[in-house]
NUGULO-865846 format. One record per residue: residue number from 1; x, y, z of N, C-alpha, C in turn; residue in three letters. Coordinates in Angstrom, 2 decimals, always signed. Atoms other than C-alpha are relative to their C-alpha. Layout:
<rs>
+-----+---------+---------+---------+---------+---------+---------+---------+---------+---------+------+
|  nr |    n.px |    n.py |    n.pz |   ca.px |   ca.py |   ca.pz |    c.px |    c.py |    c.pz | rest |
+-----+---------+---------+---------+---------+---------+---------+---------+---------+---------+------+
| NUM |       X |       Y |       Z |       X |       Y |       Z |       X |       Y |       Z |  Ala |
...
+-----+---------+---------+---------+---------+---------+---------+---------+---------+---------+------+
</rs>
This chain:
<rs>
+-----+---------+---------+---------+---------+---------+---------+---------+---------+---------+------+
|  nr |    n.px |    n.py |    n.pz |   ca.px |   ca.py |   ca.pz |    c.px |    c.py |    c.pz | rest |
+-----+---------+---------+---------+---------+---------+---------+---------+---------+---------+------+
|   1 |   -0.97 |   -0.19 |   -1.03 |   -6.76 | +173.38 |  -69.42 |   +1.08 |   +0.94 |   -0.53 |  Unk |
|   2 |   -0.84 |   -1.05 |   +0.41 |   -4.18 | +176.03 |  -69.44 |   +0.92 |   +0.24 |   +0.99 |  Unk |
|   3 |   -0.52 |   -0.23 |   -0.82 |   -0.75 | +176.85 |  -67.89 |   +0.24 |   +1.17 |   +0.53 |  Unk |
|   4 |   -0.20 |   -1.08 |   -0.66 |   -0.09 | +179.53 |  -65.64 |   +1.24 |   +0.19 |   +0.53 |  Unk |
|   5 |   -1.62 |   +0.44 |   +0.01 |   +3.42 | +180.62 |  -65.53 |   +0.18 |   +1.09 |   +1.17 |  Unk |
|   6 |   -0.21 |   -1.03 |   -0.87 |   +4.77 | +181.83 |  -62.40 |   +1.83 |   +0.51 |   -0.29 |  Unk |
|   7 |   -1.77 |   -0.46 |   +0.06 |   +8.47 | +183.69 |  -62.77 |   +0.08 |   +0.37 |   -1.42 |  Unk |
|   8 |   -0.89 |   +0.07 |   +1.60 |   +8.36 | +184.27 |  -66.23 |   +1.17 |   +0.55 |   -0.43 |  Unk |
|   9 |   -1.22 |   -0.78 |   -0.53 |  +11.54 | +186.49 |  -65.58 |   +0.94 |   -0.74 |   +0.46 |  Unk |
|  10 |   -0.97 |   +0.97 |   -0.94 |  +13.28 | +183.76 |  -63.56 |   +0.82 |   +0.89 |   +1.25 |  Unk |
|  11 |   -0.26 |   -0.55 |   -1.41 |  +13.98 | +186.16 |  -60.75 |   +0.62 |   +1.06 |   -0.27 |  Unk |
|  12 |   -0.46 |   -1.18 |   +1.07 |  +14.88 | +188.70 |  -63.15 |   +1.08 |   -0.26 |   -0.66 |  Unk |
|  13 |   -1.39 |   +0.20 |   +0.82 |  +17.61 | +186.93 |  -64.77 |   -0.37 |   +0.14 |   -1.65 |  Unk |
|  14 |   +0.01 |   -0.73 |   +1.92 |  +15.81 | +187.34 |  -68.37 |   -0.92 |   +1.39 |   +0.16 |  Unk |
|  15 |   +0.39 |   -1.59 |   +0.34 |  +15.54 | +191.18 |  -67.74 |   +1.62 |   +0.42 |   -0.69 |  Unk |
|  16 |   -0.80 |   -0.08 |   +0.77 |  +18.92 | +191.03 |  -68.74 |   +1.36 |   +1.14 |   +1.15 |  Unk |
|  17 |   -0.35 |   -0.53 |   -1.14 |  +19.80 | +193.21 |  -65.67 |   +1.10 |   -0.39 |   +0.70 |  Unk |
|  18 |   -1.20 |   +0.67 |   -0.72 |  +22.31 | +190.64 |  -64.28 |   +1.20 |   -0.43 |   -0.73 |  Unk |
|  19 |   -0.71 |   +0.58 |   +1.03 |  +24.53 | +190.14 |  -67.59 |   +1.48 |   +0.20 |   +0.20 |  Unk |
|  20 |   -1.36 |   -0.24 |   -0.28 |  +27.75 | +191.85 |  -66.24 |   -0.15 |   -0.06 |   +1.50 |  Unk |
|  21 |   +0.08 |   +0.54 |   -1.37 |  +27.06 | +191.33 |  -62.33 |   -1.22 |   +0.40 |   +1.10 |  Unk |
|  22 |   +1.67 |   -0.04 |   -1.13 |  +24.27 | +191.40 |  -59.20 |   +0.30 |   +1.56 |   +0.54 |  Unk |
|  23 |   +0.40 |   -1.06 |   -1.03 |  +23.40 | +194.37 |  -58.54 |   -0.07 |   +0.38 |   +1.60 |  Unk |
|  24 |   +0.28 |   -0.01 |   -1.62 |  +23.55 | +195.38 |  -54.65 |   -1.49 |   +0.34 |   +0.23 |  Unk |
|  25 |   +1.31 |   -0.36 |   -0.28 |  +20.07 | +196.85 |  -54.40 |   -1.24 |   -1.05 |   -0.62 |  Unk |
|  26 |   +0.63 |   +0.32 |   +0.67 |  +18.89 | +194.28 |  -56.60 |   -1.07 |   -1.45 |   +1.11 |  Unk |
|  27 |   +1.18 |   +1.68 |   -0.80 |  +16.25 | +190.43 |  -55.30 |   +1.66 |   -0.92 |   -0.24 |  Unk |
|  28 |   -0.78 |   +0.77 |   -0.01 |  +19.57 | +188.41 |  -56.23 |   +0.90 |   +0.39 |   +1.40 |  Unk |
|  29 |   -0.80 |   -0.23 |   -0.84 |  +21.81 | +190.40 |  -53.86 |   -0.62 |   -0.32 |   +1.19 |  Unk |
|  30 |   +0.08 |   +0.78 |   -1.56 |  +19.64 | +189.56 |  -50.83 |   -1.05 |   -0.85 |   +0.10 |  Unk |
|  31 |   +0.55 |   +1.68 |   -0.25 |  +18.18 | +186.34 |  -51.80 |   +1.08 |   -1.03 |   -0.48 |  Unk |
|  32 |   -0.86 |   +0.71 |   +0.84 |  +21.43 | +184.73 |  -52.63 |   -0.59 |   -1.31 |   -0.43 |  Unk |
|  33 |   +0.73 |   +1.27 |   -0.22 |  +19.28 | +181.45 |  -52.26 |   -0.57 |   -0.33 |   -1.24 |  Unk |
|  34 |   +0.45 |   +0.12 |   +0.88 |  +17.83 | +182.54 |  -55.45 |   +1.00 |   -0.35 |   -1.46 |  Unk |
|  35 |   -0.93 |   +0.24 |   +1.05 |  +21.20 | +182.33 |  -57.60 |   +0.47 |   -1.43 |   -0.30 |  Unk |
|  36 |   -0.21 |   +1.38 |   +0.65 |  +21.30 | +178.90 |  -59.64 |   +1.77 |   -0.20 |   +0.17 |  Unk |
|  37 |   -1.55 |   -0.25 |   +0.27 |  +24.78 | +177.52 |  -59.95 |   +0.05 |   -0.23 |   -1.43 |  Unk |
|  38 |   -0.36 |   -0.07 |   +1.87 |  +24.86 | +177.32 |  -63.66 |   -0.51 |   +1.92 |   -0.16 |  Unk |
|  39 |   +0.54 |   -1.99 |   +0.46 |  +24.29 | +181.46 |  -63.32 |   +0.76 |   +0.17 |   -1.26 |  Unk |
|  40 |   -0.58 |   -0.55 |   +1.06 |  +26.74 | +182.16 |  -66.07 |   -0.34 |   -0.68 |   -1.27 |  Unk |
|  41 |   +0.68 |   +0.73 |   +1.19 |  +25.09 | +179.43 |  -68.45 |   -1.23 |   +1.00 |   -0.43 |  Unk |
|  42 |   +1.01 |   -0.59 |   +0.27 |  +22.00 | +181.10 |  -68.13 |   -0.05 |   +1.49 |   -0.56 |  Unk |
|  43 |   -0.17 |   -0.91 |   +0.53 |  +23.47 | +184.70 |  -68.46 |   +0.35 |   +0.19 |   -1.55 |  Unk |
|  44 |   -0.62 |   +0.28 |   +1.42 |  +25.51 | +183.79 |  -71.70 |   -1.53 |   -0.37 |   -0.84 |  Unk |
|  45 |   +1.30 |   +0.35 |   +0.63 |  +21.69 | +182.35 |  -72.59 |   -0.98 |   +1.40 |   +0.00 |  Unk |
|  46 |   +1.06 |   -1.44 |   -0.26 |  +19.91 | +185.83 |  -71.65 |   +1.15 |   +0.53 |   -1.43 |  Unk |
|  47 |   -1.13 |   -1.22 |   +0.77 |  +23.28 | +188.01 |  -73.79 |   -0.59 |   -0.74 |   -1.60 |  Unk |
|  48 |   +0.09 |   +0.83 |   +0.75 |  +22.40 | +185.43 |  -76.54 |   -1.95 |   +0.04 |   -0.70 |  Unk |
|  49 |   +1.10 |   -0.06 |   +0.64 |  +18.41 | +186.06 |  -76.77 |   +0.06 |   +1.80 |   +0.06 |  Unk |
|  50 |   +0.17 |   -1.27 |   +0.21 |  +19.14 | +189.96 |  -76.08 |   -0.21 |   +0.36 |   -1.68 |  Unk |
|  51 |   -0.64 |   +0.25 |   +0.77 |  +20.62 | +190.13 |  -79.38 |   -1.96 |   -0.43 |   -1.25 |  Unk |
|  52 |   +1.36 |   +0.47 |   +0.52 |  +16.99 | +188.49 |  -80.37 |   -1.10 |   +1.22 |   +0.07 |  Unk |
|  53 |   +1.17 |   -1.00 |   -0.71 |  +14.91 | +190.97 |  -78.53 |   +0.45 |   +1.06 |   -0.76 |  Unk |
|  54 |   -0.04 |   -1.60 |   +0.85 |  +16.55 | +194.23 |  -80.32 |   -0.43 |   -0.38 |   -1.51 |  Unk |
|  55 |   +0.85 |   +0.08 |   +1.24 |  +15.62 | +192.52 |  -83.99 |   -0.97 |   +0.04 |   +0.47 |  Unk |
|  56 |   +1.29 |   -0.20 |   -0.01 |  +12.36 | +192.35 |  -82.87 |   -0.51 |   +1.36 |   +0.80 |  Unk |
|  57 |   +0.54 |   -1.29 |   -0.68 |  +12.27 | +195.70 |  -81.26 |   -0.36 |   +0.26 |   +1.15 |  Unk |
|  58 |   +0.82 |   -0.14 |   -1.12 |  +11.30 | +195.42 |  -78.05 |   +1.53 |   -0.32 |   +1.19 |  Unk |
|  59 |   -1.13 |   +0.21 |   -1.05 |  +13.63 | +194.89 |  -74.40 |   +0.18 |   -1.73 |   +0.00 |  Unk |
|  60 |   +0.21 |   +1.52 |   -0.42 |  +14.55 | +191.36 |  -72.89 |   -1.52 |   -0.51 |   +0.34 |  Unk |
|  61 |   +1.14 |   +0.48 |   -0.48 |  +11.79 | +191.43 |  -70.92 |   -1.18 |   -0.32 |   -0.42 |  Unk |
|  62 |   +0.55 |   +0.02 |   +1.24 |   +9.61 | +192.15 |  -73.61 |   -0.44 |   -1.73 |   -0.74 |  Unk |
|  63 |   -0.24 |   +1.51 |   +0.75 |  +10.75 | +189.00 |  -75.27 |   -0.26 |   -1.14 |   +0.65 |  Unk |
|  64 |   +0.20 |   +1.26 |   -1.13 |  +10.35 | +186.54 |  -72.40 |   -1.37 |   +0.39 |   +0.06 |  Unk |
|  65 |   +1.31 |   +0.38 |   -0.32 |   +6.96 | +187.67 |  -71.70 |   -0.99 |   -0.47 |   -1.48 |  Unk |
|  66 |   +0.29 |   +0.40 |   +1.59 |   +6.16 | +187.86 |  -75.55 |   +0.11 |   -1.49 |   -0.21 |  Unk |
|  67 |   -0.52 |   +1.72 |   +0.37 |   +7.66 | +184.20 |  -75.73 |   -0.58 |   -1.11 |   +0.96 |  Unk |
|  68 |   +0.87 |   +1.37 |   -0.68 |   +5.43 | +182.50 |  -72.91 |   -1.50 |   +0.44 |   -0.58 |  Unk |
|  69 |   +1.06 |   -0.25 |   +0.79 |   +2.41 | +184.53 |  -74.50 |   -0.53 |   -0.62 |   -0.84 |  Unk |
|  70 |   +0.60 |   +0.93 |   +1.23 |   +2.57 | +182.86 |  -77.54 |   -0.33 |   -1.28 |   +0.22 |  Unk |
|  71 |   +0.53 |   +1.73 |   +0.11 |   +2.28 | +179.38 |  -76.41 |   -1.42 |   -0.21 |   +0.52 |  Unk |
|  72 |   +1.81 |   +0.43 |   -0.05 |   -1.19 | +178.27 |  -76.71 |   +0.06 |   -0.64 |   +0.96 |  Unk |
|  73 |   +0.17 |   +0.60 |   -1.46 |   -1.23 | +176.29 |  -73.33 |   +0.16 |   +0.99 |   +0.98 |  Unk |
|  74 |   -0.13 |   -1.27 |   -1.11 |   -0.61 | +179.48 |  -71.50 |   -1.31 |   +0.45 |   -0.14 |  Unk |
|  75 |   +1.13 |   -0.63 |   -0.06 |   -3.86 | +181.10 |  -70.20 |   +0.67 |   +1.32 |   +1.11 |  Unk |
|  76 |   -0.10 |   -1.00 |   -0.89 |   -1.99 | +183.01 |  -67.63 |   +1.37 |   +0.05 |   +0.50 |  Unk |
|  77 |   -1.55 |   +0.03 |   -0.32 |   +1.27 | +184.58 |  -66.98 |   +0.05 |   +1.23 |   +1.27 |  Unk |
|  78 |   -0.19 |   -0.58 |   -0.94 |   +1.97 | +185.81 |  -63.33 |   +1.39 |   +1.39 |   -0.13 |  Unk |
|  79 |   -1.23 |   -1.30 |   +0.13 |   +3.88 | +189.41 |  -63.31 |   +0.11 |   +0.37 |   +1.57 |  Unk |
|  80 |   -0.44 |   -0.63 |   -1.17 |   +5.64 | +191.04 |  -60.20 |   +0.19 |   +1.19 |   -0.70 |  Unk |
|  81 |   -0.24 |   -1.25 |   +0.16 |   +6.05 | +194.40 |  -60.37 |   +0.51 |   +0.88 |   +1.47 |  Unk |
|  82 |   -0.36 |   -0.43 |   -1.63 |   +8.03 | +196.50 |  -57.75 |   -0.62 |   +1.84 |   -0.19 |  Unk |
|  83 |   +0.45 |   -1.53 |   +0.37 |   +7.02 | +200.26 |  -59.87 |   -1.23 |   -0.27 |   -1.10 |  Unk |
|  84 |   +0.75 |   -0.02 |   +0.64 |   +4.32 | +201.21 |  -61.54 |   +0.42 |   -0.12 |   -1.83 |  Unk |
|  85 |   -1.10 |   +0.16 |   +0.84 |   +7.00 | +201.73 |  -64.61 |   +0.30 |   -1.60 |   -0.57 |  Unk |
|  86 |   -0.18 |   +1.62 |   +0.77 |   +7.69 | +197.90 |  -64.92 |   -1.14 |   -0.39 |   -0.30 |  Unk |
|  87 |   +1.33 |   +1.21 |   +0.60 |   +4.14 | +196.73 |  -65.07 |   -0.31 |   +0.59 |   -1.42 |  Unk |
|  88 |   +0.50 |   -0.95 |   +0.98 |   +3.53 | +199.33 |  -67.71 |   +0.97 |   -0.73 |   -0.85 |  Unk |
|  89 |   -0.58 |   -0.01 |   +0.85 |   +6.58 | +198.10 |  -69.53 |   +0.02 |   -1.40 |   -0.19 |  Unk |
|  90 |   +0.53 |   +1.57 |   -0.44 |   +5.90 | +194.17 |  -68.69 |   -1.24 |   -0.16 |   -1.01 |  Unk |
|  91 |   +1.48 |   +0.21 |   +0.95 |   +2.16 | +194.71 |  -70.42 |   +0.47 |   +0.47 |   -1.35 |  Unk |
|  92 |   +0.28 |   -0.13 |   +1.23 |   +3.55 | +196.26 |  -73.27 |   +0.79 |   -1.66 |   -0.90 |  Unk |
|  93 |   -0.69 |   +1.02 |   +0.42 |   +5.02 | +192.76 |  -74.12 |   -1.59 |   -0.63 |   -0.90 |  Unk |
|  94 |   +1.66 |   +0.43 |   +0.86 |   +1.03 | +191.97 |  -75.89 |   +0.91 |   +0.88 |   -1.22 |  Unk |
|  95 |   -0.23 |   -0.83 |   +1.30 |   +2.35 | +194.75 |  -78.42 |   +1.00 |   -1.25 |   -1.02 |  Unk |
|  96 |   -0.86 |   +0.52 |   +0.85 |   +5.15 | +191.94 |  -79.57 |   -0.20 |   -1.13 |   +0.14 |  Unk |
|  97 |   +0.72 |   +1.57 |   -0.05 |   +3.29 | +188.86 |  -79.09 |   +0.16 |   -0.77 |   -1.67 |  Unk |
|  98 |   +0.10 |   +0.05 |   +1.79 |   +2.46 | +188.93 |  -83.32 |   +1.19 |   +0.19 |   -0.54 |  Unk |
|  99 |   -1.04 |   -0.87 |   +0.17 |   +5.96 | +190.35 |  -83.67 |   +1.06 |   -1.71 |   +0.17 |  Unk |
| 100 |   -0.84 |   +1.40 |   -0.19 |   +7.56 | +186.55 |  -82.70 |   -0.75 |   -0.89 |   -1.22 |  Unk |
| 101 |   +0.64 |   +1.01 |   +1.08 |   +6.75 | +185.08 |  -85.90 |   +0.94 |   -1.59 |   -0.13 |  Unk |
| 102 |   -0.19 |   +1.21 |   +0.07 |   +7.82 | +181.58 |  -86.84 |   +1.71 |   -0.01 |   -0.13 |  Unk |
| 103 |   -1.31 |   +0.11 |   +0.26 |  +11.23 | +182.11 |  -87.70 |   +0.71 |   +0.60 |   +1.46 |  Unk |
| 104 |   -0.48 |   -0.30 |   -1.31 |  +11.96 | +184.25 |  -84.03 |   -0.51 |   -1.27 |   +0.73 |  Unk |
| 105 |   +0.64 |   +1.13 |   -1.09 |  +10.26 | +181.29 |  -82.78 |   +1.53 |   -0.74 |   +0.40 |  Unk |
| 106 |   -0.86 |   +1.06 |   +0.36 |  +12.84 | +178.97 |  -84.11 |   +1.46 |   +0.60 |   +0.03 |  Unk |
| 107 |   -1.39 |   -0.85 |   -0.27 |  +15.85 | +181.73 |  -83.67 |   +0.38 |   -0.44 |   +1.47 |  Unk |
| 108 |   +0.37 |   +0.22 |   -1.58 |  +14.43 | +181.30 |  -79.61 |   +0.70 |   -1.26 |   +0.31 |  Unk |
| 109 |   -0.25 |   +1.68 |   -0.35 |  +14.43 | +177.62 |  -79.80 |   +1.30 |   -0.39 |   -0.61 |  Unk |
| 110 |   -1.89 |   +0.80 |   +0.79 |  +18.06 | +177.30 |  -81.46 |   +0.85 |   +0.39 |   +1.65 |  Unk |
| 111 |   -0.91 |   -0.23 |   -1.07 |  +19.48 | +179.37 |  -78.34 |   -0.50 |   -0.53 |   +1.07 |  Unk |
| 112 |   +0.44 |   +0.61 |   -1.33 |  +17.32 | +177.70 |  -75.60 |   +0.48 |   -1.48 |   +0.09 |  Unk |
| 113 |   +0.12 |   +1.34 |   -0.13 |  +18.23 | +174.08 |  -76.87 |   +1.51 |   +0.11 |   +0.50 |  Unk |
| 114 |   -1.40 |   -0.10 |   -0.63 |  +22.40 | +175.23 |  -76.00 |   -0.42 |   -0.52 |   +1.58 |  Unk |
| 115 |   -0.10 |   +0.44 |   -1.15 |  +20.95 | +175.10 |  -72.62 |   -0.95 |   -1.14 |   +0.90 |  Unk |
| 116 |   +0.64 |   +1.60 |   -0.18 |  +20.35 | +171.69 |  -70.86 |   +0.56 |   +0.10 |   +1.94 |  Unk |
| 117 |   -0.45 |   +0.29 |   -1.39 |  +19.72 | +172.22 |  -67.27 |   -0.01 |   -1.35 |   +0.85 |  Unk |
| 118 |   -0.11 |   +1.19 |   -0.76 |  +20.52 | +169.46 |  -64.64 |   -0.87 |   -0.41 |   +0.70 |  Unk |
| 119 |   +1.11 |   +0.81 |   -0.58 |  +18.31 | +167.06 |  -63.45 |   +0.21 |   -0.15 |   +1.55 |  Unk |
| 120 |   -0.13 |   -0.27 |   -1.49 |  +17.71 | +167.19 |  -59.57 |   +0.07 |   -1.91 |   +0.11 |  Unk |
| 121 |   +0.03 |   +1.39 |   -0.21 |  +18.59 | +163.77 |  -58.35 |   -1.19 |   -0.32 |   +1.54 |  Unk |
+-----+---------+---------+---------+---------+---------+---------+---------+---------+---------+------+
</rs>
């Protein structure tokens, strides 16, 4: 059995795209529906793995898809693409798969455990 991750982006909030504010042209500006209210937790959590993603060479996005890649329960990670340009730059995230070695693992997992989202009642 294997998971299949849909959003791995979270609606593009780990492209890193939304770190100083929503774009007007952007999926946040006219899906407000899609903006969490802990947005600025999560941004401060994107500015916080950027920072990750340039040691290892590659973009945010890069790094998020790189980082559901590696987990062995993943068989399949759903991409959106709105240009031909993102999918191209989305796939090269295989190039930095090997590139998240044990210690970026555990760099990942130091800044993901800061955040402790809320339980839906």
């Amino acid at each position: 059995m294997g998971l299949t991750i849909w959003s791995p982006l979270a609606s593009g909030v780990l492209t890193g795209k939304y770190n100083e504010e929503i774009p007007q042209n952007s999926r946040l500006a006219s899906e407000a529906w899609l903006i969490p209210e802990d947005m600025q937790v999560r941004i401060d959590i994107v500015k916080k793995l950027t920072k990750i993603a340039d040691k290892v060479g590659c973009s945010m996005t890069q790094l998020a898809l790189a980082w559901c890649l590696k987990n062995s329960h993943v068989s399949t990670v759903i991409l959106g693409a709105s240009r031909l340009e993102q999918l191209q730059h989305n796939l090269a995230a295989l190039d930095y798969k090997e590139k998240l070695t044990a210690q970026v693992m555990t760099e990942i997992d130091q800044v993901l455990q800061e955040y402790k989202p809320r339980k839906s009642s």
